[in-house]
N, C-alpha and C positions, 0 to 999 in steps of 0.2 A: 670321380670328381673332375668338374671340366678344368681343363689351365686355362690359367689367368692369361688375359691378355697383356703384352708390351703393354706400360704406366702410358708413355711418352704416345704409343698409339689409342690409348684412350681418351686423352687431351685433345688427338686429332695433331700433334706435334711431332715432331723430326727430333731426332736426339742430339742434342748438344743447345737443344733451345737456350733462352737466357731467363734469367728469374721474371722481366718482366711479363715476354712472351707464357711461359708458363702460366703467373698468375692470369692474364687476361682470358686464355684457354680454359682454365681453371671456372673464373666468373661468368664467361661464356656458358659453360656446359654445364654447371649446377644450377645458373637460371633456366637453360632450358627443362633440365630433367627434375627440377624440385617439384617435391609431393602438393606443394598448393596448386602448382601449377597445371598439374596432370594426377587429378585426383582419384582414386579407386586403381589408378595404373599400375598392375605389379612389375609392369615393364621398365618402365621409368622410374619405378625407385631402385630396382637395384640397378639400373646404369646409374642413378643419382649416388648412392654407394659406394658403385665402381669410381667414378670422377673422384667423390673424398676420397677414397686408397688411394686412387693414384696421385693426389697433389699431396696427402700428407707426406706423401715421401718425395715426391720433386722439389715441396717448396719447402726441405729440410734440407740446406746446405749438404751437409754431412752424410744424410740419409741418400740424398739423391749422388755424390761421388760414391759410396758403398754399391747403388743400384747400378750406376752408368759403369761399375768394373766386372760385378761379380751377376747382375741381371735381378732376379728376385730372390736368391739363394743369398744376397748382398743384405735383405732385409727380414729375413727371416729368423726369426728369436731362436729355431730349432736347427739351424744351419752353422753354426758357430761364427759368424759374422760381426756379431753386437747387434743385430738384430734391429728392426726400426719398432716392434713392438708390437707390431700388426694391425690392424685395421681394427677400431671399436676399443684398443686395448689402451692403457694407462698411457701417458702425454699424449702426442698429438695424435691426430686420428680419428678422433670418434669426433659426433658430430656436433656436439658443443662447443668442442676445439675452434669448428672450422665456423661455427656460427660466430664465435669472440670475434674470431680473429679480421674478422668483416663488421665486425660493429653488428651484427645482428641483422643483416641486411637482408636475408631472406626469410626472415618473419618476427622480429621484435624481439630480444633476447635469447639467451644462450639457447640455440637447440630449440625455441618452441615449436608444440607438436611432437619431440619426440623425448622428453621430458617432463616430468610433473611438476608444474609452479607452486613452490610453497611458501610464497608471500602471498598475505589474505590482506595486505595494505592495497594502497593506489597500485595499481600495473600501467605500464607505460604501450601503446597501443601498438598493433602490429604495422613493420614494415612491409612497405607493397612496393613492387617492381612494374616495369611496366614496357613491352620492347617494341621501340618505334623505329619504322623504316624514312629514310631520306635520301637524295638524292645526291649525285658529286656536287652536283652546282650547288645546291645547298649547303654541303660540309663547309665549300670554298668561301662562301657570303655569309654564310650564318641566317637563320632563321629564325621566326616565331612559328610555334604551333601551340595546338588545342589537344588537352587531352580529357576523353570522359572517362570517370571511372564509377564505379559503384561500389560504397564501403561506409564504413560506420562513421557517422560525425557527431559531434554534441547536439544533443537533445536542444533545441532553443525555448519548447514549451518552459521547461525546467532549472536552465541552463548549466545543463551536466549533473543536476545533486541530487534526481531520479524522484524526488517529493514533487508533488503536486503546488504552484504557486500558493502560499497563504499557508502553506500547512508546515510540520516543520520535523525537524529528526529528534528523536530520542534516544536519550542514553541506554543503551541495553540492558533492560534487569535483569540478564542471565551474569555476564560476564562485569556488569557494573563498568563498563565502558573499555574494559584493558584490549577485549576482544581476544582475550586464551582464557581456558575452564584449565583450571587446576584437580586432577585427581589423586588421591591416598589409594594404594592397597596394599592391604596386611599381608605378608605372607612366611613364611617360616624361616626366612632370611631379614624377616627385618622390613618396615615399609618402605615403599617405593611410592615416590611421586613423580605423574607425568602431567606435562603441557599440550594443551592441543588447542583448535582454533576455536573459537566458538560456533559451535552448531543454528544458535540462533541468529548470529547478526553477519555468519560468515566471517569474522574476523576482523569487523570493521568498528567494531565495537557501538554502532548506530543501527538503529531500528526505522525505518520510515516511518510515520504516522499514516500518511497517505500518498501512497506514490503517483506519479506525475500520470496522468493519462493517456500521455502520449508514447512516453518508452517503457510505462510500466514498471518504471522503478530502477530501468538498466542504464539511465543519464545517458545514453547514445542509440539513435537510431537509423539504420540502413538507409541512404541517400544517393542518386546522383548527383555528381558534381561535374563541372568543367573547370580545368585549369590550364591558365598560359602558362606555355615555356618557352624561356628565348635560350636559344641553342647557339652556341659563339661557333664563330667560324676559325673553322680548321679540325673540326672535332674528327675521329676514325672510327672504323669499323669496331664494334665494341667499347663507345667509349660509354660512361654513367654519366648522366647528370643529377643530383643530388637534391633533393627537392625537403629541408627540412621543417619536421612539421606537418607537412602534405599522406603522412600516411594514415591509417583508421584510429580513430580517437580510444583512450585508452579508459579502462573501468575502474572504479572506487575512485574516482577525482585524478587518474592516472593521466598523464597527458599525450597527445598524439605520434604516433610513428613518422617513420623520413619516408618517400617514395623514389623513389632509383629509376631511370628513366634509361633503360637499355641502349645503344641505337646500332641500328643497323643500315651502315652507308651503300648505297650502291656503286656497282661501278662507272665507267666511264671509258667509251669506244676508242680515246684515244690516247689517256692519260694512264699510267700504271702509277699507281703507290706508293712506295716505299716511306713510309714514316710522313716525317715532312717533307722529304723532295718527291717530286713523281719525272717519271720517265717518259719517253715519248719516240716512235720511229718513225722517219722520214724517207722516203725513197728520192734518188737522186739518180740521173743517167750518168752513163760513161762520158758522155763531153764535159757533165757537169765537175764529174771527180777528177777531171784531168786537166781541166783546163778553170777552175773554180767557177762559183757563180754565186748570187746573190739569193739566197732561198726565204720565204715565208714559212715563218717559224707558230703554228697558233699557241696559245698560253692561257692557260684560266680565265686569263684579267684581258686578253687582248692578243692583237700578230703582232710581230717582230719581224723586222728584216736583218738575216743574218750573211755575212760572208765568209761562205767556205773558201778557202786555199785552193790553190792549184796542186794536181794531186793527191788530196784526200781518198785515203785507203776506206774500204770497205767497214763497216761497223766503228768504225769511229766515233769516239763519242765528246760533243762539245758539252760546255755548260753555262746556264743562264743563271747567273745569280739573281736571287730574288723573285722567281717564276714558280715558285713550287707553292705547297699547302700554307695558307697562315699556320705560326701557332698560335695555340689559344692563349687567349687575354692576354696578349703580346702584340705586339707594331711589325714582327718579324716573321719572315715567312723563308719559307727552306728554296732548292734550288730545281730545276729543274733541266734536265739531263739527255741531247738531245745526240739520239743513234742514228747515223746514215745509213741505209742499205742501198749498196751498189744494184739497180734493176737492170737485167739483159733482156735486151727486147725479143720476143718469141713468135712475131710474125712480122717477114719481111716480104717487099717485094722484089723483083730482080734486079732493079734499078738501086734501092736500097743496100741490098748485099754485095753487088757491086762496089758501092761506093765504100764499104766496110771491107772490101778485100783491096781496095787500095788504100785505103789507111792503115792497113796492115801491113800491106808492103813498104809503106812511107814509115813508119813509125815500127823500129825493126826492135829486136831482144834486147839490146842495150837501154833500150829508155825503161828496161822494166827491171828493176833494182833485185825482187826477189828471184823472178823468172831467171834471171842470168846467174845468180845464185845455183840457182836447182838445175841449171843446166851444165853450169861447172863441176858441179858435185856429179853429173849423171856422168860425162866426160872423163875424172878420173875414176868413178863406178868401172865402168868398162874398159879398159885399158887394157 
């Protein structure tokens, strides 16, 4: 039997992540590897699989301090641990669990597809996802975009009731409209009566008289569509936008699912990340660190002119308030973080090197704080 891989390296995460990093990890890699998504794939379901085991147990408090001590032996029901129950197995973990717990996000109620619906009433329509790419500049301003999709919408011949205009529905002479058949049998304990759906009207307890000619009686029919979304600015790598309503319209007068709107931000050549603030390095010469200087700072929104110190050590890091990512539906935006890297120049000429070995000499070990440091310490080293 193969071992299981590290939980925290199936996420694609480092250990000691935090609850929210996990869940996004989490949403991340069950939308890539879900079975809608990658259909007939035996690959991708059981990494889909693999991703539920591993967040059933990281995004159990309790479950994931047992793992981060004892490794998988921490959640093992046969390990004497307390056990997390295992994968599939009673509480969390199997995949109803993980469909609740998202609101049904990756196809319309608990688990659908890998459970049997047994409500023959309305059903409310499947959620659809959907993962769009954008740009830095675009996280940073916010944008509008278009998205096309193809999915089930209300029949308009009909308007969802699957009869044909003029004609109309009837009460089902099997089940006389309850929509369950009632059955008796005898048997040598005594009769037993059971409930089940009605075989003629499906449960709905209506009959069409003459269904709609367009969906044929299903009140919804396969469409594309285009929808706008406006995407606010400051949104990250993985964020959802929430689209409700926008997912495939649901059957028996069920009403329509949400669409989840993935995104995947790109990066940016000069800007690094970090949540709301992002990072940024600057290269500065030796005259600039030593003697300060006024430097051009660029920023999302615009340049800045900053003044460095006389001085200024190597990686140093200043900060710009209010230069970093908006957050969303918010006036505020995070800070942006700027690192100096001291650059030595690596082609002189002789006149140039020169002029650096008399500055060398003019400017002796005392003006250099640590250097005189590490040269006292070498001083009583050898003694």
């Amino acid at each position: 039997m193969a071992e299981k891989r590290d939980y925290y390296e199936v996420l694609g995460l480092k250990k000691g992540a935090t609850e929210e990093e996990i869940k996004r990890a989490y949403r991340k890699m069950a939308m890539k590897y879900h079975p809608d998504r990658n259909p007939n794939n035996k690959e991708a379901e059981e990494r889909f699989k693999e991703v539920n085991e591993a967040y059933s147990v990281l995004g159990d408090a309790d479950k994931k301090s047992k793992y981060d001590r004892f490794g998988h032996a921490g959640v093992d029901p046969n390990a004497g641990f307390g056990g997390a129950g295992g994968f599939g197995a009673g509480g969390f973990g199997g995949f109803e669990d993980i469909f609740d717990m998202f609101g049904g996000m990756f196809g319309g109620g608990a688990g659908r597809g890998f459970s049997q619906q047994r409500n023959n009433g309305p059903q409310r329509g499947r959620d659809m996802q959907h993962g769009m790419s954008i740009t830095f500049e675009e996280a940073v301003t916010g944008t509008k975009k278009k998205v096309r999709l193809n999915k089930y919408v209300q029949c308009e011949h009909c308007s969802g009731s699957g009869a044909e205009p003029g004609s109309n529905k009837l009460t089902c002479p099997k089940c006389g409209g309850s929509g369950e058949v009632h059955t008796q049998q005898r048997t040598a304990f005594g009769v037993f009566q059971s409930v089940a759906p009605c075989d003629r009207c499906n449960g709905t307890g209506e009959i069409i008289e003459k269904p709609c000619s367009e969906c044929h009686g299903a009140g919804r029919i396969k469409k594309q569509v285009t929808l706008n979304i406006t995407i606010p600015a400051g949104v990250d790598d993985g964020s959802v936008i929430t689209l409700r309503g926008q997912g495939e319209q649901g059957t028996r007068g069920g009403g329509p699912g949400d669409l989840y709107v993935v995104l995947d931000v790109g990066s940016h050549p000069l800007f690094r990340r970090r949540g709301k603030d992002l990072q940024i390095e600057i290269p500065i010469s030796f005259n600039q660190a030593a003697l300060g200087d006024e430097i051009t700072v660029p920023t999302p929104y615009d340049k800045v002119s900053y003044k460095i110190p006389s001085g200024t050590q190597p990686d140093t890091v200043f900060r710009l308030k209010g230069k970093g990512m908006p957050i969303p539906n918010t006036e505020k935006k995070g800070d942006l973080y700027v690192k100096v890297k001291l650059e030595v120049p690596n082609k002189l000429n002789s006149k140039q090197k020169k002029a650096i070995e008399e500055m060398g000499n003019v400017v002796t070990q005392d003006c250099y704080k640590e250097k005189s440091k590490f040269g006292d310490y070498l001083k009583n080293l050898f003694k």
